[in-house]
N, CA, C and O atoms as a GROMACS GRO file, in nm:
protein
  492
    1UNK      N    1   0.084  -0.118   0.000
    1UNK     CA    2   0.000   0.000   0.000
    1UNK      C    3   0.088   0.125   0.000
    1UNK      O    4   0.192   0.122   0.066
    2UNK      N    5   0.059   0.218  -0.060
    2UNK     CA    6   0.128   0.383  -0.093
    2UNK      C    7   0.060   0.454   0.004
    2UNK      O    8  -0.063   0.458   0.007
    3UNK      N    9   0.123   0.504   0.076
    3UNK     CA   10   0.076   0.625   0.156
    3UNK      C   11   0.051   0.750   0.060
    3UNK      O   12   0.152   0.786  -0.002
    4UNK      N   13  -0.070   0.825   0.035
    4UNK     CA   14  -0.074   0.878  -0.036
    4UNK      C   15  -0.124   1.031   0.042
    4UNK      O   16  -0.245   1.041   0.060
    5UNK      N   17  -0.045   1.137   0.083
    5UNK     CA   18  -0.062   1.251   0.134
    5UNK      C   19  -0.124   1.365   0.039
    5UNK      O   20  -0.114   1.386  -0.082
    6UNK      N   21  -0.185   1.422   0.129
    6UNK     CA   22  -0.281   1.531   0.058
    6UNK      C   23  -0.161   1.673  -0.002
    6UNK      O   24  -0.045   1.710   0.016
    7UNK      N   25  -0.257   1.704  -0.062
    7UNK     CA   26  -0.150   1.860  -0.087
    7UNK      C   27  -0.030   1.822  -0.088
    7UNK      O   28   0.017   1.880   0.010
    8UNK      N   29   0.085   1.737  -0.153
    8UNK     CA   30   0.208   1.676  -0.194
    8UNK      C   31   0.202   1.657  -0.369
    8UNK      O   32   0.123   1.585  -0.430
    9UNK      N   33   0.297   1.734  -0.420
    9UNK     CA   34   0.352   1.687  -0.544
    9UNK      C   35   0.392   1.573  -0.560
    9UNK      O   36   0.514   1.567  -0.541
   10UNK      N   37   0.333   1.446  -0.596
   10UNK     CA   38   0.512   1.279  -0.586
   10UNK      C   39   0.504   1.286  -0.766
   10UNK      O   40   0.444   1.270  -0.873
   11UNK      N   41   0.617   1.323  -0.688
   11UNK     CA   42   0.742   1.257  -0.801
   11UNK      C   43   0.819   1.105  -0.789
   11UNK      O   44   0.895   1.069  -0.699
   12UNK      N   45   0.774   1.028  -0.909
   12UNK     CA   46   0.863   0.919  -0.931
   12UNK      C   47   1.003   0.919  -0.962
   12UNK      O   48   1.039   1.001  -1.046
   13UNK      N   49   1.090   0.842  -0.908
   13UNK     CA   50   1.224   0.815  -0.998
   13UNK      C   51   1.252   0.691  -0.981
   13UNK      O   52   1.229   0.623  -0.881
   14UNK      N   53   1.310   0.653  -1.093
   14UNK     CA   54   1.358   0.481  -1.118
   14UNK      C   55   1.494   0.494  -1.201
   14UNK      O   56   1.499   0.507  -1.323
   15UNK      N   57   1.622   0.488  -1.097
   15UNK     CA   58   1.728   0.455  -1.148
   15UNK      C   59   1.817   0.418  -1.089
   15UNK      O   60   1.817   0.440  -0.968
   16UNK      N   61   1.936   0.343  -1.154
   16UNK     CA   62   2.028   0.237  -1.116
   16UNK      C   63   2.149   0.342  -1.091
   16UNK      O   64   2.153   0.446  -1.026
   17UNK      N   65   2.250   0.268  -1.171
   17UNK     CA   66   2.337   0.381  -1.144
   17UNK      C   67   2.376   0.515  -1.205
   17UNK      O   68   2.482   0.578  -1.205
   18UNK      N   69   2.239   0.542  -1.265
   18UNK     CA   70   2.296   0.735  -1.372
   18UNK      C   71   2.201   0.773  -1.255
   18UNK      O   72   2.101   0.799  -1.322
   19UNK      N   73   2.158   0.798  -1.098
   19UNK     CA   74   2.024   0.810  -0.990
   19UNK      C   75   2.110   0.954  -0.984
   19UNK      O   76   2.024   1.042  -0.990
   20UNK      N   77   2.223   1.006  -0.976
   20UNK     CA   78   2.238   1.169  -0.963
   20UNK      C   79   2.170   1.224  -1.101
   20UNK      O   80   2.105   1.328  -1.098
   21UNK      N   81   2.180   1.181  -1.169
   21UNK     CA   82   2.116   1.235  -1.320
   21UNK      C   83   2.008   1.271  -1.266
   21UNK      O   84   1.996   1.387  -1.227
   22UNK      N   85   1.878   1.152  -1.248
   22UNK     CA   86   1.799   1.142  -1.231
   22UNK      C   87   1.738   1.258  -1.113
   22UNK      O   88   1.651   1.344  -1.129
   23UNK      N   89   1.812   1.226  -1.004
   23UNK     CA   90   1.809   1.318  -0.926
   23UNK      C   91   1.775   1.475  -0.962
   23UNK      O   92   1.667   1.532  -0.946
   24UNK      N   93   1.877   1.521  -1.006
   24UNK     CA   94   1.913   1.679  -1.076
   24UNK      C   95   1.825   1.682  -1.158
   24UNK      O   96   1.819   1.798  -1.202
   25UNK      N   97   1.737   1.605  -1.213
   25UNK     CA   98   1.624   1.630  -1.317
   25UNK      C   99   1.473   1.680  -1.220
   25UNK      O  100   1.381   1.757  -1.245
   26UNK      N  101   1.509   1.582  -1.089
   26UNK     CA  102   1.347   1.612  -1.020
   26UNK      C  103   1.417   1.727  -0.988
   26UNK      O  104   1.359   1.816  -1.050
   27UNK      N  105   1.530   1.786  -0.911
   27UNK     CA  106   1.540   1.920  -0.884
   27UNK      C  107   1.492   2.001  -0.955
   27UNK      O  108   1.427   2.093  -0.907
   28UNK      N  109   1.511   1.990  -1.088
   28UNK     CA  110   1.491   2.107  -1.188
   28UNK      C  111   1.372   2.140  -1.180
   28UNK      O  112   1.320   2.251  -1.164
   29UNK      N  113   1.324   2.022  -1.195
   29UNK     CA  114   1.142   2.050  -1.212
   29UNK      C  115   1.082   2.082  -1.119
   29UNK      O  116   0.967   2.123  -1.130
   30UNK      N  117   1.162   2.069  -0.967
   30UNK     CA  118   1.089   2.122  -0.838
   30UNK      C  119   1.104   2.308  -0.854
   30UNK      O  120   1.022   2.392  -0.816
   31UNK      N  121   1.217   2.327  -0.910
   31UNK     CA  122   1.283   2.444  -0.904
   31UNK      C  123   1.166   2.525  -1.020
   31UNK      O  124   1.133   2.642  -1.006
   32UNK      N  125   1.121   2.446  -1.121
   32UNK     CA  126   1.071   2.512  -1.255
   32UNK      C  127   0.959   2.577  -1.240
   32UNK      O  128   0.903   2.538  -1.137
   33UNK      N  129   0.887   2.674  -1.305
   33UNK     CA  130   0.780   2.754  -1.317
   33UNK      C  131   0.653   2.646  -1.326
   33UNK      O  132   0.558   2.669  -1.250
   34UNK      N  133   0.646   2.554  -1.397
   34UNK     CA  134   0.545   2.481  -1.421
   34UNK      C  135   0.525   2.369  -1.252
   34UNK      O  136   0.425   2.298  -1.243
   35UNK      N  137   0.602   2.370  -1.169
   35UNK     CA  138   0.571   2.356  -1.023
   35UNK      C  139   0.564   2.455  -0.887
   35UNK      O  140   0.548   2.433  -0.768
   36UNK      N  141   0.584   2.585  -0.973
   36UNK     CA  142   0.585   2.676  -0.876
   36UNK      C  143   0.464   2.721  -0.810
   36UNK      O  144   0.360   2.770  -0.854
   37UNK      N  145   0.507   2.689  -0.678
   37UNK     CA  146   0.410   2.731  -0.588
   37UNK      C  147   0.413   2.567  -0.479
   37UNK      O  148   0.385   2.540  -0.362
   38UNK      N  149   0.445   2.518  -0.557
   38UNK     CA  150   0.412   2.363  -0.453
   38UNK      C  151   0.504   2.386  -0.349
   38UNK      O  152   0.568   2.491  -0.355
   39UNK      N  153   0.524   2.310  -0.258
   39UNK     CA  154   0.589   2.323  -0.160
   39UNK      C  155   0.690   2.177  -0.105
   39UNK      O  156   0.802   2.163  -0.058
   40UNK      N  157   0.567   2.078  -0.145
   40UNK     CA  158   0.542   1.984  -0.045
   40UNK      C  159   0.573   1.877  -0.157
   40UNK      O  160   0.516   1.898  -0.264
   41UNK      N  161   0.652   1.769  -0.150
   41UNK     CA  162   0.701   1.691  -0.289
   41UNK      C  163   0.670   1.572  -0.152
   41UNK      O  164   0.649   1.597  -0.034
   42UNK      N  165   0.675   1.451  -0.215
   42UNK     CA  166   0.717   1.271  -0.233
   42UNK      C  167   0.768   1.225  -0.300
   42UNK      O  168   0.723   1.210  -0.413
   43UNK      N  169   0.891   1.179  -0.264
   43UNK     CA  170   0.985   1.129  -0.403
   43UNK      C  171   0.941   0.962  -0.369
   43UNK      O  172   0.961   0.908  -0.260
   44UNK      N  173   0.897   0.916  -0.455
   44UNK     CA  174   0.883   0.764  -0.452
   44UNK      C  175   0.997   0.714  -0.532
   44UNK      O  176   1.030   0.769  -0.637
   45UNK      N  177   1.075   0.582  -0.474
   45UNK     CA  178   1.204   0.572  -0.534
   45UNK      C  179   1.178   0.431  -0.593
   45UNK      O  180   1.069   0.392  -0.551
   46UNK      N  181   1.224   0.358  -0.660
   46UNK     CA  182   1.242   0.225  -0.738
   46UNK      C  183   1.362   0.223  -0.789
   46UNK      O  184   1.394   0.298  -0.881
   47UNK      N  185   1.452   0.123  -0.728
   47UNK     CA  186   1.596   0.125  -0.780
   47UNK      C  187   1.677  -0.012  -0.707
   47UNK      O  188   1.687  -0.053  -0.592
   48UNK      N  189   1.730  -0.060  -0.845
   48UNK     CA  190   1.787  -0.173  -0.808
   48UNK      C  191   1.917  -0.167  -0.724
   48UNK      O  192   1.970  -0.266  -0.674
   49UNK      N  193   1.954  -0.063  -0.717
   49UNK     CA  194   2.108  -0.009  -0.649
   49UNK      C  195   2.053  -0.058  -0.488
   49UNK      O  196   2.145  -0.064  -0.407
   50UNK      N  197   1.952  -0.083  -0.449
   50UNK     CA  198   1.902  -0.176  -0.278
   50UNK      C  199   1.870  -0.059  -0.198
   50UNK      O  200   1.889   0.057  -0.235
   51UNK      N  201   1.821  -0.095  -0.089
   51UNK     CA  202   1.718  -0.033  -0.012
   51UNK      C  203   1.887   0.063   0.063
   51UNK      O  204   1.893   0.185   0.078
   52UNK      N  205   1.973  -0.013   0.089
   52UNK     CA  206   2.063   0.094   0.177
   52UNK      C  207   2.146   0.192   0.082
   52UNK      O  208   2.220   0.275   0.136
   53UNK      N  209   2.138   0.187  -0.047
   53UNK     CA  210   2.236   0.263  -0.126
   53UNK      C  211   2.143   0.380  -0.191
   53UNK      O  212   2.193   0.491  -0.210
   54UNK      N  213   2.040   0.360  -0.216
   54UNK     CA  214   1.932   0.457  -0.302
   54UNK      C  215   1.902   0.597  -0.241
   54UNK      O  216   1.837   0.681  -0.303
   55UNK      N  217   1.936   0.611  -0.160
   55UNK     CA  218   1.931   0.782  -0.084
   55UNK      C  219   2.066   0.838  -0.122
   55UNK      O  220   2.091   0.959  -0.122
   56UNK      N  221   2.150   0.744  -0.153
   56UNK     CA  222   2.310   0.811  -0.194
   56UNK      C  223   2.280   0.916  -0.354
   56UNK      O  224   2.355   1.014  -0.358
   57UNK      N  225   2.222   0.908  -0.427
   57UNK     CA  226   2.199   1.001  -0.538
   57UNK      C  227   2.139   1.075  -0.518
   57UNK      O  228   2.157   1.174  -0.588
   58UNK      N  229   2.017   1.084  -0.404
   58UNK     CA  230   1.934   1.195  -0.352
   58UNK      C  231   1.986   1.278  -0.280
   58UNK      O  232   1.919   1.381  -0.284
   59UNK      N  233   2.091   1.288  -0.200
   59UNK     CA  234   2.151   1.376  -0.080
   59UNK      C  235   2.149   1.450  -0.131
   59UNK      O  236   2.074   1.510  -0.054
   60UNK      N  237   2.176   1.559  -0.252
   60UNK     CA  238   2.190   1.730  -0.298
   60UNK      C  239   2.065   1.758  -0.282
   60UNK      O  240   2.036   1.865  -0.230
   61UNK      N  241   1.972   1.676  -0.319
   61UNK     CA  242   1.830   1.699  -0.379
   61UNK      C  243   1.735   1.736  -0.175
   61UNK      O  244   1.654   1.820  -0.135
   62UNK      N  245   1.783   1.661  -0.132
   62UNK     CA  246   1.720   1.655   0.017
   62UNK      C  247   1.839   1.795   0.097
   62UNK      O  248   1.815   1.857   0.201
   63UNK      N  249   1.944   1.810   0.020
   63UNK     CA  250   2.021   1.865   0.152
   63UNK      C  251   2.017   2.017   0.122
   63UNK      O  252   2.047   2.106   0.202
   64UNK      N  253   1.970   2.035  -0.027
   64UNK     CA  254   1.991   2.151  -0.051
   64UNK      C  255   1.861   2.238  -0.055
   64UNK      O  256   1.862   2.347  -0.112
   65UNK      N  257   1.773   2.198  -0.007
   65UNK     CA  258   1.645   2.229  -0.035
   65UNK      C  259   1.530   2.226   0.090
   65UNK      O  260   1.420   2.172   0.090
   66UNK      N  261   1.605   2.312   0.204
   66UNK     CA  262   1.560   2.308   0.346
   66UNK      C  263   1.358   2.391   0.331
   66UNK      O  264   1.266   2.372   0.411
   67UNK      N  265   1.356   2.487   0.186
   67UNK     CA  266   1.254   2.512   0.192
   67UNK      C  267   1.133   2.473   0.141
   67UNK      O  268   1.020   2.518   0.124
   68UNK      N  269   1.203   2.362   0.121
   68UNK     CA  270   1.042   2.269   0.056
   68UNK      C  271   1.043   2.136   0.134
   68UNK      O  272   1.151   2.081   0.155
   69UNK      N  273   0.925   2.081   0.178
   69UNK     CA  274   0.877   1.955   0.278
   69UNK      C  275   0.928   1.840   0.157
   69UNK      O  276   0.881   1.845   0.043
   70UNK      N  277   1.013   1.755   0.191
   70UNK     CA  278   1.067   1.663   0.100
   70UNK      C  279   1.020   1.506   0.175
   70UNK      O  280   1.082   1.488   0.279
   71UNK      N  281   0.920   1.385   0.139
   71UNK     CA  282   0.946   1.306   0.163
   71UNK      C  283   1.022   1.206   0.116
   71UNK      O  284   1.006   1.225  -0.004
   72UNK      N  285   1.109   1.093   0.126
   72UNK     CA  286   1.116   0.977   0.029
   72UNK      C  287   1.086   0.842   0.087
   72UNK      O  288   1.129   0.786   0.188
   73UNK      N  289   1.008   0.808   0.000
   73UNK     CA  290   0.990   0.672   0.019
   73UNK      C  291   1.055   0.546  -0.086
   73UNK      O  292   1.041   0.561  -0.208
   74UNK      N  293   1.102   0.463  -0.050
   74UNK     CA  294   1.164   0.382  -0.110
   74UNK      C  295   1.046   0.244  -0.151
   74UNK      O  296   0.981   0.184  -0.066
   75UNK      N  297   1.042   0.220  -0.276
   75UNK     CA  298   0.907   0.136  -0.254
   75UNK      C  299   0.981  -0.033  -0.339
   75UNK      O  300   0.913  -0.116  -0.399
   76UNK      N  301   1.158  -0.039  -0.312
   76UNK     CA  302   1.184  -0.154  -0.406
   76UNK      C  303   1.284  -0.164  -0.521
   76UNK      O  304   1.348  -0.070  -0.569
   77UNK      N  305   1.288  -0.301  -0.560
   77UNK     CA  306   1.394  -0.303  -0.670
   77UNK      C  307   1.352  -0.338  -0.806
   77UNK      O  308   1.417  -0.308  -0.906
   78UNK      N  309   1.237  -0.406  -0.807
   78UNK     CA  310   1.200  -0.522  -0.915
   78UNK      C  311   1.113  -0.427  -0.973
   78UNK      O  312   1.085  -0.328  -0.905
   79UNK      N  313   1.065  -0.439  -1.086
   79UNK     CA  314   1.028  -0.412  -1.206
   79UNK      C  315   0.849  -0.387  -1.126
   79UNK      O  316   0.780  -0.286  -1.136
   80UNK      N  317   0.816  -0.508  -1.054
   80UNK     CA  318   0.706  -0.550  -0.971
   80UNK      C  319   0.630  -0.469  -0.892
   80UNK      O  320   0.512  -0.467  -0.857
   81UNK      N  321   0.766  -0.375  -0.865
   81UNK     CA  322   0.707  -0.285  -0.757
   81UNK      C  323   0.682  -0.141  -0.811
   81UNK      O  324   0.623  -0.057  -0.744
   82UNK      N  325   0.726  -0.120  -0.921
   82UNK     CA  326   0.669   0.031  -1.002
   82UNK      C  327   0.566  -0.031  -1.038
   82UNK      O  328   0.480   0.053  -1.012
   83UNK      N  329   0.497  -0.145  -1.093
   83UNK     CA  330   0.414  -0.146  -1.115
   83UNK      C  331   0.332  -0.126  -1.048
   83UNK      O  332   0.238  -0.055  -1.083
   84UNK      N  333   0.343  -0.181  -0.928
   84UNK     CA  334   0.247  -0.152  -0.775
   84UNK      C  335   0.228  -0.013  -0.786
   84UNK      O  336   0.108   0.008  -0.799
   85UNK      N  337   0.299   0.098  -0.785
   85UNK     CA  338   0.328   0.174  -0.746
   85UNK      C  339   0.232   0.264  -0.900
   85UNK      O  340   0.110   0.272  -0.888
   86UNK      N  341   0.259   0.290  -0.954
   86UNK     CA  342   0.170   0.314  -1.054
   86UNK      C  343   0.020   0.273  -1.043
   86UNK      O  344  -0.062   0.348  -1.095
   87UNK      N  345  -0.014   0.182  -0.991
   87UNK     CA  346  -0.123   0.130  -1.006
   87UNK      C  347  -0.227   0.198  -0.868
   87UNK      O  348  -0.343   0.184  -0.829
   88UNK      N  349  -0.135   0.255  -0.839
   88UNK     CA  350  -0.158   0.369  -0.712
   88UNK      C  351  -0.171   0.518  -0.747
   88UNK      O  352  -0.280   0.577  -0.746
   89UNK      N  353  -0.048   0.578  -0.780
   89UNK     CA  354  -0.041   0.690  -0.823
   89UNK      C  355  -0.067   0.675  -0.952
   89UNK      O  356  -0.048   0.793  -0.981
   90UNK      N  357  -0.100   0.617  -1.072
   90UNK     CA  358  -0.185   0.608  -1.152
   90UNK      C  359  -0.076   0.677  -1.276
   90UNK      O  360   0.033   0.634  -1.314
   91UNK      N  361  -0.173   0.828  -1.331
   91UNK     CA  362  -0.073   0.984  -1.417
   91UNK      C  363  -0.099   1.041  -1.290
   91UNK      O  364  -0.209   1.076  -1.331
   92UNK      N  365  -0.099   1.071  -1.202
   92UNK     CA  366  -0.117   1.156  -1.102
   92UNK      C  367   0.056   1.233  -1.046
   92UNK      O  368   0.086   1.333  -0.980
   93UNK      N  369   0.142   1.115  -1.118
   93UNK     CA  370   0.261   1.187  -1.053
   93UNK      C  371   0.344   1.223  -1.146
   93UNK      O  372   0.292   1.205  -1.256
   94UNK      N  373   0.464   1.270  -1.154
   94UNK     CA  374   0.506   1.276  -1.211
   94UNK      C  375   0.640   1.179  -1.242
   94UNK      O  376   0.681   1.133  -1.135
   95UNK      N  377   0.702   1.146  -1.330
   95UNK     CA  378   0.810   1.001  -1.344
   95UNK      C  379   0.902   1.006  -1.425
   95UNK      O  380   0.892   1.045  -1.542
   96UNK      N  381   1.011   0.962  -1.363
   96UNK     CA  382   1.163   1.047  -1.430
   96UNK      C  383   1.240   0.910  -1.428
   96UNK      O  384   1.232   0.838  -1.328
   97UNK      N  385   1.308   0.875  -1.528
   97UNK     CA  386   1.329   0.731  -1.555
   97UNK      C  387   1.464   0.757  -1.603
   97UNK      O  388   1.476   0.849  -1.684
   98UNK      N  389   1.598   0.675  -1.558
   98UNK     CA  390   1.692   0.631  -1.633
   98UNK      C  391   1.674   0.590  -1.745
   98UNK      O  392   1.590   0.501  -1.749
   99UNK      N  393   1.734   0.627  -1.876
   99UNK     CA  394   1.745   0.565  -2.019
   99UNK      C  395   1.723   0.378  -1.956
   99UNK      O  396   1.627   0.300  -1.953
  100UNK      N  397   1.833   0.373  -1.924
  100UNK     CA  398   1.924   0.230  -1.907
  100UNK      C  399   1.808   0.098  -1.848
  100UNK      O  400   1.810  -0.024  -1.869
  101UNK      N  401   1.719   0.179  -1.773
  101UNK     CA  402   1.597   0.072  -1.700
  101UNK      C  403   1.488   0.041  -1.788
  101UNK      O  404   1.372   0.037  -1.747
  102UNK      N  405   1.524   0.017  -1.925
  102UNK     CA  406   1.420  -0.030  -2.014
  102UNK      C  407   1.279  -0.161  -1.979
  102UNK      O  408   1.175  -0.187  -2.039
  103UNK      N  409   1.340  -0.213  -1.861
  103UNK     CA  410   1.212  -0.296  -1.867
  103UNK      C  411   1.119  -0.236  -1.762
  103UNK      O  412   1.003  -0.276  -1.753
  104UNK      N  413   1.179  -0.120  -1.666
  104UNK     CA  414   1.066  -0.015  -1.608
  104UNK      C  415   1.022   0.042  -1.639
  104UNK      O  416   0.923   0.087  -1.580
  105UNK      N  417   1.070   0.092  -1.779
  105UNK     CA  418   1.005   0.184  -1.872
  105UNK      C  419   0.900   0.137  -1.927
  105UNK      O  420   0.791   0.185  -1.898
  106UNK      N  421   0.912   0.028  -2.019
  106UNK     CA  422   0.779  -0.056  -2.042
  106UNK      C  423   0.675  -0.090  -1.963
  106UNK      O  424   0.583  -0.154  -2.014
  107UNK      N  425   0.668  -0.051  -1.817
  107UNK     CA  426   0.580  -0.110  -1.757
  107UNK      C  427   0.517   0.060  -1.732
  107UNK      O  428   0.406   0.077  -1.682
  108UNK      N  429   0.610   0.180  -1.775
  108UNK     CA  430   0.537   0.287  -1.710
  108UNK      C  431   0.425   0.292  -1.884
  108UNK      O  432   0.303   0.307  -1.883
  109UNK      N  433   0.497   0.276  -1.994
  109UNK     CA  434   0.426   0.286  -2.087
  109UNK      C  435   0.300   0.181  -2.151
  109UNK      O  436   0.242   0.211  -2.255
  110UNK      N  437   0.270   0.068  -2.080
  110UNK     CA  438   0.180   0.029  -2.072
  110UNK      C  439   0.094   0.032  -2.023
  110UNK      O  440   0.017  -0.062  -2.048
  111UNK      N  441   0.048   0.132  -1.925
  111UNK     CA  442  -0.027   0.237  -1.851
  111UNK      C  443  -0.028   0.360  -1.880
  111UNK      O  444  -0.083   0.442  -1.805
  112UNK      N  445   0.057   0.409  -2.037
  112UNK     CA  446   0.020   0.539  -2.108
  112UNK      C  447   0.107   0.642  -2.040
  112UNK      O  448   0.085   0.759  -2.070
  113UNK      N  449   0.195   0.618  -1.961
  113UNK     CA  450   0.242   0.711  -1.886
  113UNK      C  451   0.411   0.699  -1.963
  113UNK      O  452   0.492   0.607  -1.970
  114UNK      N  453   0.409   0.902  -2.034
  114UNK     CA  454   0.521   0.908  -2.081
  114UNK      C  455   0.643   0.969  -1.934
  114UNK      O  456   0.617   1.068  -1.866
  115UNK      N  457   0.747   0.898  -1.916
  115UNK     CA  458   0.856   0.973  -1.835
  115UNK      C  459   0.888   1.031  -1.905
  115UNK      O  460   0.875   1.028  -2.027
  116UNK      N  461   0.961   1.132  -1.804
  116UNK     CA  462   1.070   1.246  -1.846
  116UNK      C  463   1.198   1.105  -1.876
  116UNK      O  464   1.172   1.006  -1.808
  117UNK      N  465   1.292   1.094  -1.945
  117UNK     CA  466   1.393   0.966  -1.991
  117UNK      C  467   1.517   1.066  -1.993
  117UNK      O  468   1.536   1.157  -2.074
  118UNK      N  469   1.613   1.023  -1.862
  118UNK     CA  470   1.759   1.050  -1.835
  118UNK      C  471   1.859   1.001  -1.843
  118UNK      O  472   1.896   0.933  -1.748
  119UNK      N  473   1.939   1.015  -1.955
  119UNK     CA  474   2.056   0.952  -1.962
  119UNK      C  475   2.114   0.987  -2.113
  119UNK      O  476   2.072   1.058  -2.204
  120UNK      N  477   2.245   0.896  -2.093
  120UNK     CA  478   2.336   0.947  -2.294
  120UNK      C  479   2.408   1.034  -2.226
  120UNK      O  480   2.453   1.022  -2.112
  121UNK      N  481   2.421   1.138  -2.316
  121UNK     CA  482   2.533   1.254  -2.324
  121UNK      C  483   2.509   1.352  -2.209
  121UNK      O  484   2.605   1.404  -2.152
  122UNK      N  485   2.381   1.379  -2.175
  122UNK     CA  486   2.294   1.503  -2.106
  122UNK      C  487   2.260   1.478  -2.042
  122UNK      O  488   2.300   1.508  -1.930
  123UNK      N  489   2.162   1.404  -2.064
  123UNK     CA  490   2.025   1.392  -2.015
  123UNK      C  491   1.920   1.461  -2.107
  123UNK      O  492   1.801   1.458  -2.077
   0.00000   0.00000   0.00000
């Protein structure tokens, strides 16, 4: 079950090891005009990197950003559990995906849901 809080932006991310990429992408968009005004984010995480390593790409994102209410929840590694997780937050959130996690990707796009897709040269 997803704890699902009122008045909270969640943001998805699902990535292995490009998760600072990933990271610096939800910043942006927390930072961007088209979220301005929110306050209050949920980062829901999915990442095979394991339950004790997956906050290691988030630390800028949590440390630098004392003025916005940041939760994270970690919901897993397997492919299994974005699905769960989608099937919850539905399009309701927003979802920022490593290039490289192609078989999470397929599971966000068989529920119609396009990610933001990070990775290559840029992002």
């Amino acid at each position: 079950m997803v704890w699902i809080e009122e008045n909270v932006f969640p943001i998805v991310l699902v990535y292995g090891v490009n998760g600072e990429r990933v990271a610096s992408e939800a910043l942006a968009k927390m930072y961007s005009n088209e979220l301005r005004g929110i306050r209050k984010f949920v980062i829901h995480v999915v990442s095979p990197i394991g339950n004790i390593y997956y906050l290691e790409p988030l630390r800028d994102l949590i440390r630098n950003n004392v003025s916005y209410t940041i939760i994270v929840r970690y919901h897993g590694d397997l492919p299994q559990d974005l699905e769960k997780l989608v099937n919850e937050l539905g399009k309701n959130a927003l979802y920022i995906i490593d290039q490289d996690m192609s078989e999470y990707r397929s599971i966000l796009e068989k529920y119609g849901i396009e990610p933001i897709t990070i990775g290559g040269g840029g992002g």
